[in-house]
C-alpha positions as CSV (number, residue, x, y, z in Angstrom):
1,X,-30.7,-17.1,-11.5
2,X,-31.7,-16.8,-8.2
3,X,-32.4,-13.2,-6.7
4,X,-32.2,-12.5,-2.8
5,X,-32.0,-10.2,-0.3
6,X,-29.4,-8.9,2.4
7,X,-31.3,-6.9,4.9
8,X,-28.6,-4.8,6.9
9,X,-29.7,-2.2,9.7
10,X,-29.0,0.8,6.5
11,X,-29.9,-0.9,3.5
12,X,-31.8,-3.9,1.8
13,X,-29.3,-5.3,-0.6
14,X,-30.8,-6.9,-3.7
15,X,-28.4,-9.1,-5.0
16,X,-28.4,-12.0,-8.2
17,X,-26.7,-15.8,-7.8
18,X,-26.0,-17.5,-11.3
19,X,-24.8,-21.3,-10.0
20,X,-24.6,-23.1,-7.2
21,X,-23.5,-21.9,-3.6
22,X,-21.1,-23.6,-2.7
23,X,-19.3,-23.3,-6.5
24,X,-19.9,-26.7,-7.4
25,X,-16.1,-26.9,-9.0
26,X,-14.5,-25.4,-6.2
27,X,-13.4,-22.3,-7.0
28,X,-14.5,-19.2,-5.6
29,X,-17.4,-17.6,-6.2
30,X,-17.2,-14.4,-9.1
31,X,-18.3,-11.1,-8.0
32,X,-19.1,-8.5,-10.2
33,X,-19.8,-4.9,-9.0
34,X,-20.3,-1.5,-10.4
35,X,-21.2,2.2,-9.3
36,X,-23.5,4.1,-10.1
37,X,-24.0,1.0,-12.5
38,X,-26.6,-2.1,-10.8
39,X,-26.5,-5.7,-11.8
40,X,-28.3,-5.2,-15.0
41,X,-25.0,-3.9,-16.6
42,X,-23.3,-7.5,-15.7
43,X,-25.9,-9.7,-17.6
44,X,-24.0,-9.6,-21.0
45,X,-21.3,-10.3,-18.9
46,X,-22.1,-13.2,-16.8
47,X,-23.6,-15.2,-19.6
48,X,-19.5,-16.0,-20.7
49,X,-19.2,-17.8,-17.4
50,X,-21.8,-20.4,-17.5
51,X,-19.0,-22.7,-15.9
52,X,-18.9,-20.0,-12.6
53,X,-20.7,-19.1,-9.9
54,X,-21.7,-15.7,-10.6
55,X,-23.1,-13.3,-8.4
56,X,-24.0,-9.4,-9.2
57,X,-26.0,-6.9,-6.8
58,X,-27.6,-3.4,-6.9
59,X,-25.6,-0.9,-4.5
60,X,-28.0,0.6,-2.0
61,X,-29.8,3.3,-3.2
62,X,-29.5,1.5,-6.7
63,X,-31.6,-0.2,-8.7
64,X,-33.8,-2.7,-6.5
65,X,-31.7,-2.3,-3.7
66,X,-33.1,0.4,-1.2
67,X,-31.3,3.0,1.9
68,X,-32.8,3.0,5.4
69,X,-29.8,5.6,6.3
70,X,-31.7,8.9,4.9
71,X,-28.6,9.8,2.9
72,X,-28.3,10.5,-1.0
73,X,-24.7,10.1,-1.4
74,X,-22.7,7.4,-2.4
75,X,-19.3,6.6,-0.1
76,X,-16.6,4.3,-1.2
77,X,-16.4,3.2,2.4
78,X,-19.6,2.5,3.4
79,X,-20.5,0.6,0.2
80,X,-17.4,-1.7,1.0
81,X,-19.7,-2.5,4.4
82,X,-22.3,-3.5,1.7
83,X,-19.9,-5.6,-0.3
84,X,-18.4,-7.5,3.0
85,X,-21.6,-8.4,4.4
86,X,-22.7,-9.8,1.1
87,X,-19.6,-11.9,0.8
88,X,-20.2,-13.3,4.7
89,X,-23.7,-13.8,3.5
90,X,-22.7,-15.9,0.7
91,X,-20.9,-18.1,3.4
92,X,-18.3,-19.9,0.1
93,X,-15.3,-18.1,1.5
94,X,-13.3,-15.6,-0.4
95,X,-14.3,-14.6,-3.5
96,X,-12.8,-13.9,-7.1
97,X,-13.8,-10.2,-8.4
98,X,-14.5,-8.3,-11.2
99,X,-15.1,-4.3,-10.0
100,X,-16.0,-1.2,-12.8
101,X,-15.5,2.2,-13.1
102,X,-17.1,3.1,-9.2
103,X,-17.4,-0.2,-8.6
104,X,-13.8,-0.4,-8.6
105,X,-13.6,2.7,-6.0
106,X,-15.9,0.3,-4.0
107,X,-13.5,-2.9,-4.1
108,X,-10.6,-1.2,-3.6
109,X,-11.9,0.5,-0.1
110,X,-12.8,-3.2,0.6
111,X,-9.7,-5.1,0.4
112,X,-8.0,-1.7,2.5
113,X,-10.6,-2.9,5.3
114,X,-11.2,-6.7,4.6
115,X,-8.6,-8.2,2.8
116,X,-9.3,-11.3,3.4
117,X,-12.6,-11.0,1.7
118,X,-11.2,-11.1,-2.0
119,X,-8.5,-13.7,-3.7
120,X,-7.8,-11.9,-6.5
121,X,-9.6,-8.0,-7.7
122,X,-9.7,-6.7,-11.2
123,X,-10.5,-3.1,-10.5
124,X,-11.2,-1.9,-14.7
125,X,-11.1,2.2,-14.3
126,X,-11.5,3.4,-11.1
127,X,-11.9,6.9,-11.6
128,X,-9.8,8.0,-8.6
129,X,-9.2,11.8,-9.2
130,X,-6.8,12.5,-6.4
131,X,-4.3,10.7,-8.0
132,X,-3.7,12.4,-11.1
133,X,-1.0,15.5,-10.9
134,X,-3.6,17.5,-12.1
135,X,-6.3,16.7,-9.7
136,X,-7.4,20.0,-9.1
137,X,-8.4,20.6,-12.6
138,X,-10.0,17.3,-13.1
139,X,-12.0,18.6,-10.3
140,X,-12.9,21.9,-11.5
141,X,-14.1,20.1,-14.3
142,X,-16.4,17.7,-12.4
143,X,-18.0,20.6,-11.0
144,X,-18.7,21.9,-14.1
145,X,-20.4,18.8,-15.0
146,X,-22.3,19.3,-11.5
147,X,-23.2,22.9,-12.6
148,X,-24.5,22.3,-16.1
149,X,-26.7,19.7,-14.6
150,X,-27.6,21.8,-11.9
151,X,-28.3,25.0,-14.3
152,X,-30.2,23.2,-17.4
153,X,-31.2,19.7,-16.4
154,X,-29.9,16.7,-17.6
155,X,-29.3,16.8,-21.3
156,X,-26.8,19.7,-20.6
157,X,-25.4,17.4,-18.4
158,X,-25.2,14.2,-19.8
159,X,-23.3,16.5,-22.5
160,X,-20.6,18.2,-20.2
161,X,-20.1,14.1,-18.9
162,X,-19.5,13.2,-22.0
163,X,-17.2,16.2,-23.0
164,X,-14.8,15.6,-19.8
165,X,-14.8,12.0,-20.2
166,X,-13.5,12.1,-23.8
167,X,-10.8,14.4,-23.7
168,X,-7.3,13.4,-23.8
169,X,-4.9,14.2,-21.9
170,X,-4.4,16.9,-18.5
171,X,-7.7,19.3,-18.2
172,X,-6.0,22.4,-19.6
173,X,-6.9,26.1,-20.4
174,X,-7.8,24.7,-23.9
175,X,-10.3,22.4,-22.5
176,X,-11.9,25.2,-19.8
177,X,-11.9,27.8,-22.9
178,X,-14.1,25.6,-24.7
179,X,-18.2,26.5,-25.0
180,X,-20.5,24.5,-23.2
181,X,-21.5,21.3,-25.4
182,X,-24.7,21.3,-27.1
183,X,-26.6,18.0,-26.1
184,X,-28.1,17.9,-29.9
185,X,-24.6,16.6,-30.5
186,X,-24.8,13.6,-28.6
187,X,-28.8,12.6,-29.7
188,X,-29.3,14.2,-25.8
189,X,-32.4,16.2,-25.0
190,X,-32.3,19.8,-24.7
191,X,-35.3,20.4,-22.6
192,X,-35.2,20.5,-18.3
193,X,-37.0,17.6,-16.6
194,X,-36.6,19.0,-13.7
195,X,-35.0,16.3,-11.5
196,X,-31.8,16.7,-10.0
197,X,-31.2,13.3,-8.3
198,X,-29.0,11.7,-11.0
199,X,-25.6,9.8,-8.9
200,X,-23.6,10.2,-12.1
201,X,-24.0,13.9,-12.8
202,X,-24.7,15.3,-9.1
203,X,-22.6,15.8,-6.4
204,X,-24.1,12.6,-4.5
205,X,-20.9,10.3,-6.0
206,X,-17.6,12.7,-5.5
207,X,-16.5,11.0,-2.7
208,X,-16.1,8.2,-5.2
209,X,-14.2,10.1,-7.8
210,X,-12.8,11.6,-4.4
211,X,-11.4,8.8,-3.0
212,X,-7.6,8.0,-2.9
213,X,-6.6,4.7,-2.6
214,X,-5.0,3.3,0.6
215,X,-1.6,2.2,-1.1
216,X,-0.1,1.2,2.5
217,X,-2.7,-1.2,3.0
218,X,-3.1,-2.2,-0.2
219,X,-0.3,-3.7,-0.7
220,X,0.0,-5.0,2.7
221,X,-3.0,-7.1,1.6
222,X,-2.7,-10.8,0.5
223,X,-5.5,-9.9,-2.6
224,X,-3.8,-10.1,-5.8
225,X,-5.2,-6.6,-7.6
226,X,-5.2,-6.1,-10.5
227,X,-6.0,-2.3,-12.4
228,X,-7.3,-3.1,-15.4
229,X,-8.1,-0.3,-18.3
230,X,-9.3,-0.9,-22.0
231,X,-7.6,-0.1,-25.1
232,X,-9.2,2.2,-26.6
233,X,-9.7,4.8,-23.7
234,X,-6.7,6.2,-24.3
235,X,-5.6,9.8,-22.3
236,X,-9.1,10.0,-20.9
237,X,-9.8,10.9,-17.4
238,X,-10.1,6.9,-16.6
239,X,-7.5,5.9,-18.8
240,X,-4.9,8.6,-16.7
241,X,-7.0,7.6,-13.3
242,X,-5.9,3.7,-13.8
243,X,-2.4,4.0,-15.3
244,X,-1.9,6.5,-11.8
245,X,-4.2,4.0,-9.9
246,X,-1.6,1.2,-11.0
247,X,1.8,3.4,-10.0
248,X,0.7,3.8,-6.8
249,X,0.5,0.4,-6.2
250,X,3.9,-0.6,-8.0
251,X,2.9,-1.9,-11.0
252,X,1.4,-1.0,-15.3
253,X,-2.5,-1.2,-15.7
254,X,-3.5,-4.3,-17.4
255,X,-5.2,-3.5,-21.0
256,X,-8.4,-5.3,-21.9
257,X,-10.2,-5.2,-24.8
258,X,-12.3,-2.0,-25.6
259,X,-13.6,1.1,-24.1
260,X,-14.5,2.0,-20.3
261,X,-18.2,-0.3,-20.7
262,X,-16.0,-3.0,-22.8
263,X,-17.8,-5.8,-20.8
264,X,-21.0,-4.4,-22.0
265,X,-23.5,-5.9,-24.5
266,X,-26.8,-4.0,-25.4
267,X,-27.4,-3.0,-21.9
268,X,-27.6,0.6,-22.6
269,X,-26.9,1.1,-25.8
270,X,-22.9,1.4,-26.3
271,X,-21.5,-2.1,-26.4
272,X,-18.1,-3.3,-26.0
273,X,-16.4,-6.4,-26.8
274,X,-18.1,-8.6,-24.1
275,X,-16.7,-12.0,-25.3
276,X,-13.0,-10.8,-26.1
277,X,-13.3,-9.2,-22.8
278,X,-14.8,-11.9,-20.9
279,X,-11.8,-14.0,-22.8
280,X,-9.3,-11.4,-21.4
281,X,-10.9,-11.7,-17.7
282,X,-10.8,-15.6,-17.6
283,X,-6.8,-15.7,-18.5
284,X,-6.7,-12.7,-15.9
285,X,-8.1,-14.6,-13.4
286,X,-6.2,-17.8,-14.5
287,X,-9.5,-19.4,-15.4
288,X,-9.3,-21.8,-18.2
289,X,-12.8,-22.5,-18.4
């Protein structure tokens, strides 16, 4: 693995290349991004694609990856910037990509502004809020999420994360009638660090749950996309946000094999299916390796 650096006038983009540049087979290198996840979450990954080119990076402001900008927050938009100028930099043309969760947000804003960047996208769970009928809800429950973490640190908040991300189905007066979770429930700390900065559980990422896809040029784009969700997240927030993500575009999510970290291995401690899901990614892609 070979690690490098994209120095830009806002950020210095850390960024990991498994193989050869140019792919020595010919086919285009595989990009894998996530948000507020770095490239450590894509090593269980990558290792089923010994055959690729396989390159993985830390968003700026993320992981090894540092801002020059003197902002906090995290835009869809300007971390598609990011994304573009890493493609250029890997001068093999247009790439094949695998995008999660926020990452997703991120690849979708970049084939809206470079479409010609990306042959074919697998967006798995882009947690788009704006297009789910009850958006204002799933909002009003974000900020609770934002206000527990605010009010008791980030046990408390790590525990309201959890709680909106498991339920099922439209956020309803049944789920805003429910007590705050305890974070002894979930093996989470009760006591108050102190810090605030965390992406996931701030307010620094809602313009990436904020964002609403660009269906116009989206499918004026020559990518293939693909909106991929697991089969076991069922009528959670991502599970509605892809199915929704997908009918915009025309089309029915594509299932993959497990839960919303499905391509994960031991990385942090809730593993997927990695090699069923790499399996389901390769036929995706059309890649018989």
């Amino acid at each position: 693995m070979d690690t490098r650096t994209l120095t830009t006038p806002e950020a210095d983009l850390v960024y990991d290349v498994r193989g050869p540049l140019p792919p020595a087979d010919g086919r285009p290198p595989l990009v894998m991004i996530g948000q507020p996840m770095d490239a450590v979450g894509f090593a269980t990954l990558a290792s089923y694609f010994p055959d690729r080119t396989v390159v993985t990076y830390d968003p700026r402001g993320l992981g090894r990856s540092t801002r020059k900008d003197g902002r906090t927050d995290h835009v869809p938009e300007v971390q598609a910037e990011d994304v573009h100028a890493l493609i250029e930099a890997l001068g093999a043309g247009p790439v094949e990509m695998f995008a999660s969760s926020g990452g997703a947000v991120t690849a979708l804003a970049l084939v809206a502004a470079h479409p010609h960047d990306v042959t074919t996208l697998v967006a798995h769970e882009p947690p788009v809020i704006p297009v789910l009928p009850d958006a204002a809800a799933a909002e009003r429950a974000r900020a609770a999420v934002r206000d527990a973490y605010e009010a008791k640190g980030l046990g408390a908040g790590m525990a309201a994360f959890i709680a909106m991300t498991s339920w099922q189905g439209e956020f309803t007066d049944a789920y805003f009638d429910r007590p705050a979770p305890d974070p002894a429930q979930f093996g989470l700390p009760a006591e108050d660090d102190g810090s605030r900065g965390d992406p996931l559980l701030s307010d620094r990422s809602w313009a990436v749950s904020g964002y609403r896809p660009d269906a116009e040029a989206l499918a004026a784009a020559s990518t293939r996309i693909v909106i991929a969700v697991g089969e076991e997240t069922g009528d959670t927030l991502t599970g509605r946000t892809s199915e929704a993500a997908a009918a915009l575009l025309g089309r029915r999510a594509t299932v993959f094999p497990s839960h919303h970290g499905g391509f994960l291995g031991d990385e942090y401690g809730h593993a997927g299916k990695p090699e069923a899901f790499a399996r389901r990614l390769r036929e995706v892609l059309g890649d018989a390796g």
